[in-house]
N, C-alpha and C positions, 0 to 999 in steps of 0.2 A: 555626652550621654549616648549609652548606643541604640538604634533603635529596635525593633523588638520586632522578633521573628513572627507574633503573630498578627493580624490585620486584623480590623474592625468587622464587627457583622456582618455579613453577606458579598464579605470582597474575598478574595483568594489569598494566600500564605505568599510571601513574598520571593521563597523558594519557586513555588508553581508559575508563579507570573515571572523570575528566571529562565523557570525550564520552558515554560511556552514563547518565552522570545531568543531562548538559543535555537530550540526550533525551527522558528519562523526566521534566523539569520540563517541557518543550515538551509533550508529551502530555496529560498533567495541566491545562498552561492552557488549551491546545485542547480539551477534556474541559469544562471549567470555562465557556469563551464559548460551549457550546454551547444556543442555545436550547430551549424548552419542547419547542415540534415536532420537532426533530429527537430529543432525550432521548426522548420518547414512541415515534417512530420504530423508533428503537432498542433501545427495550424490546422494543416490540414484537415487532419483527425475529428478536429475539434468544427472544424465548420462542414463537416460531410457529417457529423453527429446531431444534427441540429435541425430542428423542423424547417429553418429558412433553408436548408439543401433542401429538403423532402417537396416544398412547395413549391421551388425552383424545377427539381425533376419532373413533379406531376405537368405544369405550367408547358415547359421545354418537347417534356415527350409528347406530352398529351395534345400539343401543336403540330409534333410531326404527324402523329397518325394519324388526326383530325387533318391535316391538310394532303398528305397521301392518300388518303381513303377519296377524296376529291371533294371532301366536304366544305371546302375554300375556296373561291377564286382563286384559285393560282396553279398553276402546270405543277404536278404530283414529281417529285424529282426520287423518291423511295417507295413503290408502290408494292414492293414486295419487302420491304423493313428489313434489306440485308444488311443498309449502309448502319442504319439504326443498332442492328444488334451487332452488329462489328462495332460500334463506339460503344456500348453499353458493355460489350467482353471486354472489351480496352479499359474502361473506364473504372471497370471491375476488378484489373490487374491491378493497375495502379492503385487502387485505394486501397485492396487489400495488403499489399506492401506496406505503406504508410502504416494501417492499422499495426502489421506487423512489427515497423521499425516503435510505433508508441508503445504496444504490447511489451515488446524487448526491455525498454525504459523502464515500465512499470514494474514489471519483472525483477529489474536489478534491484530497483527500490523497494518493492517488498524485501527480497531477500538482505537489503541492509538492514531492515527495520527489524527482521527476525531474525538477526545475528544480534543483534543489539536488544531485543527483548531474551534471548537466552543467556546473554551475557550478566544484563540485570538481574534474573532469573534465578543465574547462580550465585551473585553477589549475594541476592537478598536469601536465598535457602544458606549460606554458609555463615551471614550474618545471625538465621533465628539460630542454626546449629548453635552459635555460640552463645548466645543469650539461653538456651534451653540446658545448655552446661554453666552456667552462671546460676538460674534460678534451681536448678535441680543442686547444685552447690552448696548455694544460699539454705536453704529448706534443711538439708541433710546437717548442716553445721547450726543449725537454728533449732536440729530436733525435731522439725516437726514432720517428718516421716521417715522411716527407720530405714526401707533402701528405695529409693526410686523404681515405679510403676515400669514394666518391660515394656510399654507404648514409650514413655519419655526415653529408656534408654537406646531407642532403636531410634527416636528423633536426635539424639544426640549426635549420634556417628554423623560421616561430614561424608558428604554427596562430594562425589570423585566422576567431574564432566565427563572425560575419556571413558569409564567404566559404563557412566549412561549411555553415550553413544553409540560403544560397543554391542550394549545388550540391544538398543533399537534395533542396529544394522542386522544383528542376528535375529531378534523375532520379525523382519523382513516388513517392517514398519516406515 
């Protein structure tokens, strides 16, 4: 017996729980090819992104100046915060790189996911194209409208990617 495309109330189509777990295997391999540099990137990224860096930092600095300022027992070793803000420029190199190398990544991955919604984009406009020349068919051999509406015939014509892209590139879109 085969079993039936659709799913019981309030569960998903079993196409969609498909498409959500090629997804989520797609993810996972791209996850998986990612090199050392980027993984470290990424850590990175991800834990200088994070209130635990923020209260680290306040914690760190806010110790040096407080014990530079001579507000501590202890012999001031930065009392003019050069050494401070030379690790803080340092510090500032380095992560914005990182952010950089994770930006890059992101970057890439949006632009596959928006190659791949244009792609689907034009699947599914060439698919109604064709169902709108089916039911304007249908209709016209049925009688029941003498010629099709010049809206439906101008949905008919078949969207030519190359021809959109051209017109983008020209109105500088």
């Amino acid at each position: 017996m085969e079993q039936s495309q659709e799913s019981p109330q309030g569960q998903m189509a079993a196409i969609v729980e498909r498409n959500i777990e090629a997804l989520r295997a797609e993810a996972q391999r791209r996850e998986a090819a990612k090199g050392v540099s980027e993984r470290i990137a990424d850590t990175i990224t991800g834990f200088t992104g994070s209130m635990t860096f923020v209260v680290l930092h306040i914690v760190l600095f806010g110790g040096w100046v407080v014990a530079n300022l001579g507000l501590l027992p202890v012999l001031p070793w930065d009392p003019s915060f050069v050494v401070l803000a030379m690790l803080a420029s340092v510090e500032a190199i380095f992560l914005s790189t990182f952010i950089l190398i994770s930006q890059n990544a992101m970057s890439a991955a949006a632009d596959r996911r928006a190659d791949l919604d244009l792609q689907i984009n034009l699947l599914a406009e060439h698919e109604i194209t064709r169902l709108v020349e089916l039911v304007s068919a249908i209709a016209t051999r049925l009688e029941a409208v003498d010629r099709p509406p010049p809206d439906i015939e101008e949905a008919s014509r078949d969207v030519r990617p190359e021809q959109v892209m051209r017109r983008i590139d020209e109105a500088g879109a």
